[in-house]
C-alpha positions as semicolon CSV with decimal commas, in nm:
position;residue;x (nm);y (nm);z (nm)
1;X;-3,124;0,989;2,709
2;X;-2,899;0,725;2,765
3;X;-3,014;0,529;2,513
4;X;-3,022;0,791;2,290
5;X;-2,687;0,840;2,283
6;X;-2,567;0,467;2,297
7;X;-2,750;0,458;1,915
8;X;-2,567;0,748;1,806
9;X;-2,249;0,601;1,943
10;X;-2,351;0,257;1,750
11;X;-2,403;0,442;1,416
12;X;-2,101;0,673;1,458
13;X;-1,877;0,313;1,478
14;X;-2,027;0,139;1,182
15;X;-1,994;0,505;0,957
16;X;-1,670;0,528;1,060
17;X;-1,581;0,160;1,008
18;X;-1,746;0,177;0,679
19;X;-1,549;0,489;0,584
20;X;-1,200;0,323;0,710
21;X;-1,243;-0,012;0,490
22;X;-1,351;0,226;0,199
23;X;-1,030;0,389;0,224
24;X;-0,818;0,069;0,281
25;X;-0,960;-0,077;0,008
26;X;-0,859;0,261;-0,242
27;X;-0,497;0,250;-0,109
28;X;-0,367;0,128;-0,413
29;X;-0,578;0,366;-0,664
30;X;-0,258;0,589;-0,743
31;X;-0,034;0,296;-0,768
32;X;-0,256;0,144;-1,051
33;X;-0,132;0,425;-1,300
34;X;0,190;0,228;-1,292
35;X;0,099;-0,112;-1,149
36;X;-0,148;-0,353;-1,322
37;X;-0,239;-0,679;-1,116
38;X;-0,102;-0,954;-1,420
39;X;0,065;-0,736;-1,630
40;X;0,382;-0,532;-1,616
41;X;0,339;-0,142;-1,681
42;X;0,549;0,131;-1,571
43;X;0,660;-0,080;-1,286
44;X;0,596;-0,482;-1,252
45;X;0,244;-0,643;-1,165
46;X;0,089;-0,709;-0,814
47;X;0,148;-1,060;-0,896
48;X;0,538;-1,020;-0,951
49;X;0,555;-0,790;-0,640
50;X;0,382;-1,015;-0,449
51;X;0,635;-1,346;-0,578
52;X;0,902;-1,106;-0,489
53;X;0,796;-1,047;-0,134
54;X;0,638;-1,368;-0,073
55;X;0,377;-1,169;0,168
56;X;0,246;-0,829;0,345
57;X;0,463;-0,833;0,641
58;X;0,787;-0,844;0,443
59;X;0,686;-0,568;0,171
60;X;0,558;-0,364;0,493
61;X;0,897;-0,380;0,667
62;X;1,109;-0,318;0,316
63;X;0,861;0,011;0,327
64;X;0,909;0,117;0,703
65;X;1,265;0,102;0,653
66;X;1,286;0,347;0,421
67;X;1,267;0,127;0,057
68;X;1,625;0,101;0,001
69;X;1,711;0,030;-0,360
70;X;1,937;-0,323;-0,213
71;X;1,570;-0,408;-0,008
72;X;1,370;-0,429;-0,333
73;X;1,336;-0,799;-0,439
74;X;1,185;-0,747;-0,769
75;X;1,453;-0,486;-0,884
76;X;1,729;-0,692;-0,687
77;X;1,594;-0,983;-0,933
78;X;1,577;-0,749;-1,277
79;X;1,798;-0,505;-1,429
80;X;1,507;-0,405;-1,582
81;X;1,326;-0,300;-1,274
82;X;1,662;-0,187;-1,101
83;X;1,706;0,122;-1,347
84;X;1,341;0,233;-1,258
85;X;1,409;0,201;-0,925
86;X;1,459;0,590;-0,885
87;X;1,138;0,647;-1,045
88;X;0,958;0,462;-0,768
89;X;1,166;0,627;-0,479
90;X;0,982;0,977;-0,571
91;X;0,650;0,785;-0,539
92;X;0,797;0,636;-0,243
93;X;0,835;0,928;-0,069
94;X;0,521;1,145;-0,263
95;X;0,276;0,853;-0,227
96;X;0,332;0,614;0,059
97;X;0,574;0,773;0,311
98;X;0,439;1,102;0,377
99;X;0,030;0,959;0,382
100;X;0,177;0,733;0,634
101;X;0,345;1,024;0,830
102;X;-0,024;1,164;0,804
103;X;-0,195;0,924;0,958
104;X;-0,355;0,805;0,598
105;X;-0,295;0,439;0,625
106;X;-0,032;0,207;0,771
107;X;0,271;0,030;0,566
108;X;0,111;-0,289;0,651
109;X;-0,252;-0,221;0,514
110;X;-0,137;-0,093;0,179
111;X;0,071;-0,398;0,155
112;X;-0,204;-0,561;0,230
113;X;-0,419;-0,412;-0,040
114;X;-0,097;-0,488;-0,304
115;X;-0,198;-0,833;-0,212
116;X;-0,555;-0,832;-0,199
117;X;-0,469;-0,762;-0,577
């Protein structure tokens, strides 16, 4: 019985560890309508983001402090980017802040999917 149950255990982990990379690697599926990796849509490119930001960590931490307008590198570097800005606090708060409330991800792995990109 023991053993039984030890398998079960084993193939509840790896489902569950599949399902978990699945969805770390989808975080940025929404974010694509305005994002494109090399080329500036609605909002700039992963690439310019990550220039901006330099890496994860510090785009995490602009996030988990509440993605001030004054925090944002690329729209501190653009007037362009700065007039949008109040577009991307709605999807801010819609898309990133309350899935993270929920339990949905972290700040840190969908800024580490923004540079996976």
């Amino acid at each position: 019985m023991k053993k039984v149950l030890l398998i079960a255990a084993a193939i509840s982990a790896v489902s569950f560890a599949g399902l978990s990379t699945a969805t770390a690697g989808d975080l940025t599926k929404k974010c694509k309508s305005c994002h494109a990796t090399d080329k500036d849509k609605v909002g700039p490119s992963f690439k310019k983001i990550q220039a901006a930001y330099g890496d994860a960590a510090t785009l995490a931490a602009v996030w988990e402090s509440g993605f001030a307008v004054d925090d944002r590198k690329v729209a501190a570097g653009d007037a362009k980017w700065k007039k949008k800005a109040k577009v991307m606090s709605g999807q801010y708060k819609n898309l990133i802040k309350k899935k993270v409330a929920k339990g949905k991800f972290t700040y840190k792995e969908l800024a580490d999917a923004v540079f996976a990109k």
